[in-house]
Every structure is written in C-alpha cells, then in structure tokens.
Backbone as CSV, one residue per row, in Angstrom:
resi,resn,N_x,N_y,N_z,CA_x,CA_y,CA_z,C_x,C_y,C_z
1,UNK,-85.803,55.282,69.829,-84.877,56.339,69.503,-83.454,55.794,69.452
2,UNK,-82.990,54.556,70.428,-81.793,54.607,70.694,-81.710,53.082,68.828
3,UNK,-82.796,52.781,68.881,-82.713,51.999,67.371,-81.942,52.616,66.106
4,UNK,-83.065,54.225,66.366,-82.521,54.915,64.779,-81.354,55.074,64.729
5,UNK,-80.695,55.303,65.854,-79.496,56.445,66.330,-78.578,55.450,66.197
6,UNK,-79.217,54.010,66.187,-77.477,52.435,66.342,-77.863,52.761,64.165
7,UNK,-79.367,52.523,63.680,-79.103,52.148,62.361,-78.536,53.222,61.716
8,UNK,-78.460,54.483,62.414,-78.083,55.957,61.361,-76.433,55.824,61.566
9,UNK,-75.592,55.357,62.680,-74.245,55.212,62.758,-73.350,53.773,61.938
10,UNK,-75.052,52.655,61.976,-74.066,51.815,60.870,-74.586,52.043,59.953
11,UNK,-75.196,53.045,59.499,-75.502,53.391,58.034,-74.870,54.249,57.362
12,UNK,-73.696,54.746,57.967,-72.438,56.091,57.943,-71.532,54.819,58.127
13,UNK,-71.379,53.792,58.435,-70.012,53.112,58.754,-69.794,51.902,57.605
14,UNK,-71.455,51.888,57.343,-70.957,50.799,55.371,-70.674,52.005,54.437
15,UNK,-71.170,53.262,54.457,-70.842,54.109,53.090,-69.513,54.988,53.420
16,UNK,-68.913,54.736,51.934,-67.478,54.641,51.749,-67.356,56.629,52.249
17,UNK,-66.698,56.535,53.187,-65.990,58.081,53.446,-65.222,58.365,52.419
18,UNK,-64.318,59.706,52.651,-63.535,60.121,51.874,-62.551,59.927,53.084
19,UNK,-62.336,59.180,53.863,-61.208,59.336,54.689,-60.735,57.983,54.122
20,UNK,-61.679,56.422,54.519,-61.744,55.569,54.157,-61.230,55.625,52.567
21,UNK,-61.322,56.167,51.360,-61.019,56.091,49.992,-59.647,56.787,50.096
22,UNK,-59.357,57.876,50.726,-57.828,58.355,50.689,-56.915,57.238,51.414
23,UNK,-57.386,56.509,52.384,-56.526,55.431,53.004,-56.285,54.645,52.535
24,UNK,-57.118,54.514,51.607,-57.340,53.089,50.417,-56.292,53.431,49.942
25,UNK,-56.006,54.707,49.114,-55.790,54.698,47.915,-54.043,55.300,48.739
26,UNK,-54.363,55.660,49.166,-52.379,56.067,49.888,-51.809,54.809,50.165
27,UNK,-52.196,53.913,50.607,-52.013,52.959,51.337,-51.424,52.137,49.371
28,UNK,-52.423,51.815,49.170,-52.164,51.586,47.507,-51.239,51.770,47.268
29,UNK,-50.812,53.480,46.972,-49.924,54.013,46.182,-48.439,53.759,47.160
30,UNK,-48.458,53.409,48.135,-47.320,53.336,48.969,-47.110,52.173,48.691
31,UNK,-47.633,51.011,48.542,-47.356,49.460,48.450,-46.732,49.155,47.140
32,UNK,-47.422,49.824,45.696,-46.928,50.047,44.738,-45.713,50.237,44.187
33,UNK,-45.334,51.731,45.057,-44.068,52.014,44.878,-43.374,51.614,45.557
34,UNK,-43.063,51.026,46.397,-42.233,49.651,47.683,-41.772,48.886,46.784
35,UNK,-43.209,48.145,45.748,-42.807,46.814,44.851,-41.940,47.260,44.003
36,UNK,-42.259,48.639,43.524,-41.377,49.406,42.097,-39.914,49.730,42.400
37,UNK,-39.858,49.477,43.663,-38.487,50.256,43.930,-37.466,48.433,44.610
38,UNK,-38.324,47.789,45.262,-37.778,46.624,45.323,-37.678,45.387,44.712
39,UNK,-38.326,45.350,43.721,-38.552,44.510,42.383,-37.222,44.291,41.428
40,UNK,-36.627,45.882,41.017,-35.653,45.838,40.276,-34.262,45.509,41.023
41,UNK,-34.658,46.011,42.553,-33.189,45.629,43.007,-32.987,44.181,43.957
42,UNK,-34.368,43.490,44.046,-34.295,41.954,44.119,-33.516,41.599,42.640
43,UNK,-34.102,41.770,41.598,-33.489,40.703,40.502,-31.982,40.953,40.215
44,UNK,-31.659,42.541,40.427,-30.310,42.893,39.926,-29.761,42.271,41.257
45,UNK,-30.083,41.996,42.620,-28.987,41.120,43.078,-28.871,39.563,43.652
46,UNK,-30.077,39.578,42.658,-30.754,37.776,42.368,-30.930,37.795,41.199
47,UNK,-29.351,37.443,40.185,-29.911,37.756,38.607,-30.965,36.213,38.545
48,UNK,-31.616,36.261,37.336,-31.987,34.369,36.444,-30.593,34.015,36.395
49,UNK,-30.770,32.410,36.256,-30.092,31.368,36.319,-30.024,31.571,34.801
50,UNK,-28.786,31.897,33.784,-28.630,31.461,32.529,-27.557,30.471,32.068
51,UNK,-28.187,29.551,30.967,-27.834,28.768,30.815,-26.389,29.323,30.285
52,UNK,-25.498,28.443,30.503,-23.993,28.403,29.827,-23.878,27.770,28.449
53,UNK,-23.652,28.418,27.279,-23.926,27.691,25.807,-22.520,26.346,26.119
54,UNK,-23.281,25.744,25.344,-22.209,24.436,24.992,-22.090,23.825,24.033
55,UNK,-22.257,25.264,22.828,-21.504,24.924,21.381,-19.852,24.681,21.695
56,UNK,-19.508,23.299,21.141,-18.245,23.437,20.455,-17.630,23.537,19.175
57,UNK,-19.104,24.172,18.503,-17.862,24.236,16.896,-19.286,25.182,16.834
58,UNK,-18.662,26.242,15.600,-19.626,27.013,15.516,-19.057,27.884,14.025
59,UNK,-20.309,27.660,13.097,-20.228,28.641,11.718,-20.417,29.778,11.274
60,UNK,-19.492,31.239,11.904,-19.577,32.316,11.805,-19.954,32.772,10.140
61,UNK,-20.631,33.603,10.528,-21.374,34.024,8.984,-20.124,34.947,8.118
62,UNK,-19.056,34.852,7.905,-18.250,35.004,7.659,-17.308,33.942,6.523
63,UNK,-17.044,34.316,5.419,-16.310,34.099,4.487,-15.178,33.739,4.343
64,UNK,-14.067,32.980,3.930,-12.709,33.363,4.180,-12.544,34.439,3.200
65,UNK,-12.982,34.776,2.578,-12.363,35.642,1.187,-12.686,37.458,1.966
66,UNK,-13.635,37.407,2.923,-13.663,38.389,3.735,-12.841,38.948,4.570
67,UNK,-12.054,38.161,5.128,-11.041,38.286,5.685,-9.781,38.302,5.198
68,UNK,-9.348,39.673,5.096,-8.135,40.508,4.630,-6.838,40.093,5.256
69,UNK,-5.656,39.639,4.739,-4.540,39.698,5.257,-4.443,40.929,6.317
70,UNK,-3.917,40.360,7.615,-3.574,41.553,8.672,-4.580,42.360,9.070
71,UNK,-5.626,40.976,8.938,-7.193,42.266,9.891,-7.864,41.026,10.324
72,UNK,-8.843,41.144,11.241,-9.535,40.722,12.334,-11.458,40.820,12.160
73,UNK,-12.150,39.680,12.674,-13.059,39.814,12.831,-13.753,39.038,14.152
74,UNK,-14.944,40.109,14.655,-15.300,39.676,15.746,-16.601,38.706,15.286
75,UNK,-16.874,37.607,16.242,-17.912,37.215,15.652,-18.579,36.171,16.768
76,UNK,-19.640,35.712,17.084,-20.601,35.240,18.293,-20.144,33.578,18.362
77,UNK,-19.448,33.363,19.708,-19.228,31.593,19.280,-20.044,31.255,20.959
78,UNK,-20.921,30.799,20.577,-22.137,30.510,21.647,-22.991,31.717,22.090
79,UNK,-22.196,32.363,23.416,-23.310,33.566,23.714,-22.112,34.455,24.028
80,UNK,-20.504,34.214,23.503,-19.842,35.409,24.131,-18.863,35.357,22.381
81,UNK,-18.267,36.335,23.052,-17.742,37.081,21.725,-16.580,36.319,21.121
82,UNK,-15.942,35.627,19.757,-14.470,35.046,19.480,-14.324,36.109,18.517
83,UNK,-12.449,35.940,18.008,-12.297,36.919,17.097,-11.620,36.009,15.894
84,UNK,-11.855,36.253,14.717,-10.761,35.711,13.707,-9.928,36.457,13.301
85,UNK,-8.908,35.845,12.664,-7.475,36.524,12.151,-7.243,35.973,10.975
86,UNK,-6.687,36.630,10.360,-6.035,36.554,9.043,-4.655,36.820,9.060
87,UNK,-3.711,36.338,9.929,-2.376,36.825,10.044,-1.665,37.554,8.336
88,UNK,-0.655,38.378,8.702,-0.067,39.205,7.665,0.042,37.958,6.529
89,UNK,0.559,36.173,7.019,1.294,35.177,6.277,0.053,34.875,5.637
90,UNK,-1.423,35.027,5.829,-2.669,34.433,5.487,-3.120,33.613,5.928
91,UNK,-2.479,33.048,7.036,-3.315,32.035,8.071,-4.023,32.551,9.309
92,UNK,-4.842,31.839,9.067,-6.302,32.042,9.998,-6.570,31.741,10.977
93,UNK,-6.548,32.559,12.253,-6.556,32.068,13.459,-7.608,32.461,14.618
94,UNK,-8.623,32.149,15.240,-9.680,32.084,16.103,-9.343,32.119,17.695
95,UNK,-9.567,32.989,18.329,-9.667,32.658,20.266,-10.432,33.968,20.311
96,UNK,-10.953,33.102,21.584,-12.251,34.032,22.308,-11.389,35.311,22.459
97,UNK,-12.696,36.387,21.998,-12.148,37.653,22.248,-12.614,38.355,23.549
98,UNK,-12.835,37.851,24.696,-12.749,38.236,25.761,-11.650,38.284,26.180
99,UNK,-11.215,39.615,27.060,-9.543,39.966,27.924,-9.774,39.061,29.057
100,UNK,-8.473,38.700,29.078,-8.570,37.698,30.135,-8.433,38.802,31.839
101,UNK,-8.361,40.048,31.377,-8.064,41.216,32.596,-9.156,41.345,33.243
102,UNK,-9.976,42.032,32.723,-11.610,42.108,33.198,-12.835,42.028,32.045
103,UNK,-12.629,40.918,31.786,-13.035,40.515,30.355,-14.073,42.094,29.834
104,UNK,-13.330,42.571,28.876,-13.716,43.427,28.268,-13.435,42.833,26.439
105,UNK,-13.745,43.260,25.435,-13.915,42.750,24.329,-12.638,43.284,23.480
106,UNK,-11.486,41.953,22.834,-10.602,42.739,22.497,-10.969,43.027,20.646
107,UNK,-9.657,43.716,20.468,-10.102,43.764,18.237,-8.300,43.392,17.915
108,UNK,-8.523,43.321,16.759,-7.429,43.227,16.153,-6.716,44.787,15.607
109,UNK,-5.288,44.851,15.759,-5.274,46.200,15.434,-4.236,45.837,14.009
110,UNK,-4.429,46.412,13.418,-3.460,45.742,11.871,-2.424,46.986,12.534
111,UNK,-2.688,47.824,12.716,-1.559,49.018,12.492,-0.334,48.411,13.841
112,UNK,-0.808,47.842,15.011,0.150,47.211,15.880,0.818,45.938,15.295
113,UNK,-0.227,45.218,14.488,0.084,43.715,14.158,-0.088,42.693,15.171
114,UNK,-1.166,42.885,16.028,-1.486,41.885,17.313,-2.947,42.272,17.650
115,UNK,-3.302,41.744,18.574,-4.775,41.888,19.339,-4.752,42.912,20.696
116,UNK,-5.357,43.666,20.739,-5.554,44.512,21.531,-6.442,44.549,22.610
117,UNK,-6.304,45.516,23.514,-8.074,44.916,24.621,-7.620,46.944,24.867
118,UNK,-9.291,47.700,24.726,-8.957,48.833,24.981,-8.817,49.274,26.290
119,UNK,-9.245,48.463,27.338,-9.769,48.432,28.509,-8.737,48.882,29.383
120,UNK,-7.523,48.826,29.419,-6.547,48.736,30.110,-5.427,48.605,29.343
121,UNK,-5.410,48.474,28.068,-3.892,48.592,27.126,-3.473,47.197,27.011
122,UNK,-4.462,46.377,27.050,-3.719,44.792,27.272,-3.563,44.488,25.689
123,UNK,-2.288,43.762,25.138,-1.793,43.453,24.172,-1.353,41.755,24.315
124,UNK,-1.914,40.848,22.892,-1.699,39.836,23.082,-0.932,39.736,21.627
125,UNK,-0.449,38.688,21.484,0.453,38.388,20.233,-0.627,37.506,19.259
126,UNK,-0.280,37.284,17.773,-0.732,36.145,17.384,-1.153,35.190,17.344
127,UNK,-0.767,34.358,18.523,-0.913,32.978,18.931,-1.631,33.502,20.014
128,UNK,-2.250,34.283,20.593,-2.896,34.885,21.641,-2.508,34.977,23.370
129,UNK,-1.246,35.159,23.331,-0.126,35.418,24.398,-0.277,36.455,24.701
130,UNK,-0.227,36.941,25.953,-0.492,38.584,26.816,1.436,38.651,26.849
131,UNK,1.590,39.604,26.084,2.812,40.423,25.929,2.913,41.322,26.505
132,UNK,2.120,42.206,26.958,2.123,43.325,27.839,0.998,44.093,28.145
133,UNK,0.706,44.954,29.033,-0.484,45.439,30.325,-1.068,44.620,31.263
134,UNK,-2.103,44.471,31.849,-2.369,43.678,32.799,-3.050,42.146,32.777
135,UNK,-3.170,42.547,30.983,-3.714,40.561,31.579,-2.972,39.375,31.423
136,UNK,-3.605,38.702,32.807,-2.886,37.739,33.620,-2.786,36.287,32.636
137,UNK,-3.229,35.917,32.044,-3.187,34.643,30.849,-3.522,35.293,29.874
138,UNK,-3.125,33.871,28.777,-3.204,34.434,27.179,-4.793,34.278,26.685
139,UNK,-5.524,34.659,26.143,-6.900,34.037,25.329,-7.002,32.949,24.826
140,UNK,-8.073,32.535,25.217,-7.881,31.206,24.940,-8.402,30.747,23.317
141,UNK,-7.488,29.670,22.748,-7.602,29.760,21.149,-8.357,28.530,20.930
142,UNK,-8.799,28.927,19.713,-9.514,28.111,18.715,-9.652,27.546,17.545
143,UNK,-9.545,25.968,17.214,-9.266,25.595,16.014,-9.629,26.144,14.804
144,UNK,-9.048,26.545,13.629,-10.012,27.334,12.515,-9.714,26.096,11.321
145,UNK,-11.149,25.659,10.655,-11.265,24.834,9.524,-11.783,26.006,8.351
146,UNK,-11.164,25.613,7.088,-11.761,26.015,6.245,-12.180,25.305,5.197
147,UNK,-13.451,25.173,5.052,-14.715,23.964,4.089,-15.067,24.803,3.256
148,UNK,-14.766,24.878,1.670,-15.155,25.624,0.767,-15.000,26.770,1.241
149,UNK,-16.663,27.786,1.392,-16.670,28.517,1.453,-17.104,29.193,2.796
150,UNK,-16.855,28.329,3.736,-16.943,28.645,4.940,-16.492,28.034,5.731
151,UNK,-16.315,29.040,6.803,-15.375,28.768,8.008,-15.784,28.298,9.270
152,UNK,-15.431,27.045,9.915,-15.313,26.420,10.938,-14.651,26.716,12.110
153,UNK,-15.090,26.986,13.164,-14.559,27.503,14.456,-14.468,26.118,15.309
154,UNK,-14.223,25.506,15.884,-14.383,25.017,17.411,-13.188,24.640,18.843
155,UNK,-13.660,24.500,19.398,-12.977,24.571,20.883,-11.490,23.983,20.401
156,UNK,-11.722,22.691,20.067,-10.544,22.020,20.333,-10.565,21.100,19.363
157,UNK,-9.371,20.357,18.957,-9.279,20.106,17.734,-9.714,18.285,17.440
C-alpha cells in the first residue's frame, strides 16, 4: 500500500500542473520584459564604437553651374554635414556646416548674406567667422577645387 501511495505522488510530481506551467510561463514573461526594458537602455548608454570617417577630399554630387550667386548648399563630406557657397562675387567657398555652439546644422541665408545656425541665432561671415550669438569659434573651412564639371572639396590645401 505504502508502494502505490510513493508511485501515485511521483506520478502527480512528473505531470506538468497548472501551477508548475503558470510559473513557467510568469517567470518567462517577467525575464522577457527585464531584457526589453534593459537592452535598449544598456546600448543608449553604451552606444557601438563608430568609426570616425577619414575622407580628406570628397566629390559632392553637385555642379558648379548649380550653385547660384549668393546661395548655399549643404552636402555630406565623410559622415557629417559641409556647406558650399557661392559668394555674391562668385567664388566658392566650403566649411563644415556644423555650429561650432552645440553643433546643430547651419544654411546659408542669401537674404542676411552670411551663414546662419537656427539653433541659437549663431551668425558666421563668409570666410566662416562667428560674428555674433553664441558660438565660441569660427567653422572650420575647406579648400574648394573646381575640375570641369565638378567640384572638389578637401580638408586642407
């Protein structure tokens, strides 16, 4: 008797309860959402390691004949943003269009006659000099070649 009574209790203790399957499965769903909720905010404050581009000359898909006396174009020189110019005189001039304030992305404004950053009102001149609002240095400039029919950017000359 005391045989049946050990095989009838481990014969209830291999088949799966419903207590055993809700523990499973809570237990699951709790571990899950732990990973879901700490996953995104490991990487956002462990970004990837990205590489730093180390183009120094670079051929914006851009024309000179595109570029209008007294207007501006933005355009990709590695992985961050430069701008070209077409000064009012027709010379052509290139620096990264990041503000040197809190690098925000500047444009050219024809109606001011200089480079702008909307971010904070920062104003740079021609030659890319901070004339007035808060940023602390000028942008930094870039040689401009022009080869036929296209235009040459790079760092330094």
């Amino acid at each position: 008797m005391a045989i049946e009574q050990k095989d009838c209790e481990e014969d209830l203790d291999s088949k799966p309860s419903r207590r055993k399957f809700l523990n499973w499965f809570l237990n699951t769903t709790a571990g899950m959402f732990l990973v879901s909720v700490f996953y995104p905010v490991t990487r956002y404050l462990i970004p990837p390691k990205v590489e730093e581009s180390t183009a120094a000359t670079v051929t914006p898909p851009i024309k000179p004949a595109d570029v209008k006396p007294n207007s501006g174009q933005i355009f990709k020189f590695g992985n961050r943003p430069a701008i070209l110019i077409r000064t009012p005189a027709g010379e052509l001039r290139a620096f990264s269009a990041v503000c040197t304030h809190l690098a925000c992305t500047v444009q050219y404004r024809s109606d001011l006659g200089h480079i702008w950053c909307a971010c904070h009102n920062g104003h740079y001149d021609l030659n890319g000099i901070n004339i007035a609002g808060p940023p602390p240095r000028p942008l930094e400039p870039y040689v401009v070649h022009v080869r036929g029919d296209r235009i040459v950017v790079s760092k330094n000359a």
